[in-house]
C-alpha positions as CSV (number, residue, x, y, z in Angstrom):
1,X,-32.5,3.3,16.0
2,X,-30.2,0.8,14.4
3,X,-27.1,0.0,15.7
4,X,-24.2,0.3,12.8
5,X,-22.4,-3.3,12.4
6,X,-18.5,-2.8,12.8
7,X,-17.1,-5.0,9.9
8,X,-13.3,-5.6,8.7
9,X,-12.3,-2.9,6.1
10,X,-9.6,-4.7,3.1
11,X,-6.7,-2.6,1.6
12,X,-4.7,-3.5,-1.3
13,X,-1.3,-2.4,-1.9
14,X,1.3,-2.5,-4.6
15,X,5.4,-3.2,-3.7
16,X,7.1,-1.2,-6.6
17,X,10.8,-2.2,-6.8
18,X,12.7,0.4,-9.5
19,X,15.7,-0.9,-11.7
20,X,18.0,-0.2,-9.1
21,X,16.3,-2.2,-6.7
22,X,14.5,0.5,-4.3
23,X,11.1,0.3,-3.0
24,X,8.8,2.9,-3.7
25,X,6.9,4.2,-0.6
26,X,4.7,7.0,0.1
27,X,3.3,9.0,3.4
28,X,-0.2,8.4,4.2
29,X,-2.5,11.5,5.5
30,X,-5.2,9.8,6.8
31,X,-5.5,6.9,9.2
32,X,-5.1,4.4,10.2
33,X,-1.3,5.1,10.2
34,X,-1.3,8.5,9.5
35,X,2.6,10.0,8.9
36,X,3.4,6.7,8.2
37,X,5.4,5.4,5.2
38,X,3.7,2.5,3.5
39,X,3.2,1.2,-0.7
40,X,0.8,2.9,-2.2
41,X,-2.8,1.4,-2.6
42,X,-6.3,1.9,-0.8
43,X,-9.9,0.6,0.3
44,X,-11.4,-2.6,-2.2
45,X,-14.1,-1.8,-3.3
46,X,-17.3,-3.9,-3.4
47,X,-17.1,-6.2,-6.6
48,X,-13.5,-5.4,-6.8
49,X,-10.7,-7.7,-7.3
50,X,-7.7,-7.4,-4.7
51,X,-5.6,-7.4,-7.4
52,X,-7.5,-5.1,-9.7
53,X,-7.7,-2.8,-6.3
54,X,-3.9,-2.8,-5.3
55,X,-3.4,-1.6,-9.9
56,X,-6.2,0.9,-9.6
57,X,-4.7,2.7,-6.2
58,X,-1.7,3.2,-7.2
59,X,-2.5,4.6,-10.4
60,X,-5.1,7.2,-8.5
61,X,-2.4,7.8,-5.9
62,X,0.3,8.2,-7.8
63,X,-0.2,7.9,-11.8
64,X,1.8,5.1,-13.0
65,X,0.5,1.9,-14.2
66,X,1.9,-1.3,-12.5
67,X,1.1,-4.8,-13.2
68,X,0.4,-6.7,-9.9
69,X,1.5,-10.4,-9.5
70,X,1.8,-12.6,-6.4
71,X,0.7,-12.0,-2.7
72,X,3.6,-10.6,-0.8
73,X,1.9,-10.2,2.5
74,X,-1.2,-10.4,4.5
75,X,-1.4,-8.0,7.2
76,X,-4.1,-8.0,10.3
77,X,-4.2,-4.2,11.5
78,X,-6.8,-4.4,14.9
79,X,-6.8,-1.7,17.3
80,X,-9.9,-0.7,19.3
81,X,-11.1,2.1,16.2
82,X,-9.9,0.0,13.3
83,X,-9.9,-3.5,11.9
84,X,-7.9,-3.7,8.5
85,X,-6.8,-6.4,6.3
86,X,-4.1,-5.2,4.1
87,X,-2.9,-7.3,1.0
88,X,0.4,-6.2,-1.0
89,X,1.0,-7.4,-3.6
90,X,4.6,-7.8,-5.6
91,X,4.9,-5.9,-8.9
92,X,6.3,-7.5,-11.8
93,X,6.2,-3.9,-13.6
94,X,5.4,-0.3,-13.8
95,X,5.2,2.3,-16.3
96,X,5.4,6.3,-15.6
97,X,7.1,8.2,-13.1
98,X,5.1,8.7,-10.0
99,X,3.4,12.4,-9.3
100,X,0.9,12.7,-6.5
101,X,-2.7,12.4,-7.8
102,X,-4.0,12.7,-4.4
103,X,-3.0,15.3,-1.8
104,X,-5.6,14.3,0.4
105,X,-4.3,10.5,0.7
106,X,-0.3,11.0,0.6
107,X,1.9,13.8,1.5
108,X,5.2,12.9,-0.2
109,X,6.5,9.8,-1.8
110,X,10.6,7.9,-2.6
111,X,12.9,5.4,-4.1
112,X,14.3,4.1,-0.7
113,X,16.6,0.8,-0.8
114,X,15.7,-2.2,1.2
115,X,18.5,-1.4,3.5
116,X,17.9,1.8,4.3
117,X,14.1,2.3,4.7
118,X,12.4,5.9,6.2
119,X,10.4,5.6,10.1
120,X,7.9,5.0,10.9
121,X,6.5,2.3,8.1
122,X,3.1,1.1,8.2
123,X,2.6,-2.6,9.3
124,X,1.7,-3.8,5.4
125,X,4.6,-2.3,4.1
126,X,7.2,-3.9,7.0
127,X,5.7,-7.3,6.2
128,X,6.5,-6.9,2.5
129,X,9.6,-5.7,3.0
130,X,10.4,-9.0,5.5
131,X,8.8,-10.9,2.1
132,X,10.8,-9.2,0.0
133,X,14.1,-9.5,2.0
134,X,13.3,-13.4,2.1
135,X,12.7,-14.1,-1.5
């Protein structure tokens, strides 16, 4: 029998600011942070830029088209049953108005400003806000 090798899984995320200045967040279904707010994005797949990933994910998640520019932040997620790698990514812009795509992957989604964010956030999306706050 072979023993399955335990390897880092990478996410990609995309920081959508709106007009106003809000951050657009949605609530994960699955884990790891289930019931936790975080950007939308998901699993890179093999071949796959991060980039291309963090564009892709949240048009399946959601169905609006961003355009993804620098690295916001680089977030270890290691727990005895996981071992993620999220990258999120700023957006420099969107087009659409988001819908959930997938009701498997996200119960609900909001605008919420910087300042006022909803609990509990996943760890990706409390380091890009900290990014976001800073730049």
């Amino acid at each position: 029998m072979t023993e399955e090798i335990q390897r880092p899984r990478v996410g990609c995320g995309a920081a959508v600011l709106d007009d106003q200045g809000r951050l657009l967040l949605v609530k994960r279904v699955k884990n790891p942070e289930a019931d936790h707010w975080g950007v939308p994005g998901g699993k890179l797949d093999w071949g796959e830029a991060a980039k291309t990933c963090a564009e892709r994910e949240t048009e399946e998640e959601l169905g609006i088209r961003v355009t993804a520019s620098r690295v916001l932040a680089v977030t270890d997620m290691v727990a005895d049953d996981y071992h993620w790698v999220a990258i999120t990514y700023a957006v420099e812009s969107f087009e659409g108005e988001p819908v959930i795509q997938e009701v498997h992957a996200i119960h609900e989604w909001g605008w919420f400003p910087l300042d006022a964010l909803p609990s509990p956030m996943t760890l990706g999306a409390l380091d890009a806000v900290a990014a976001l706050k800073t730049a």
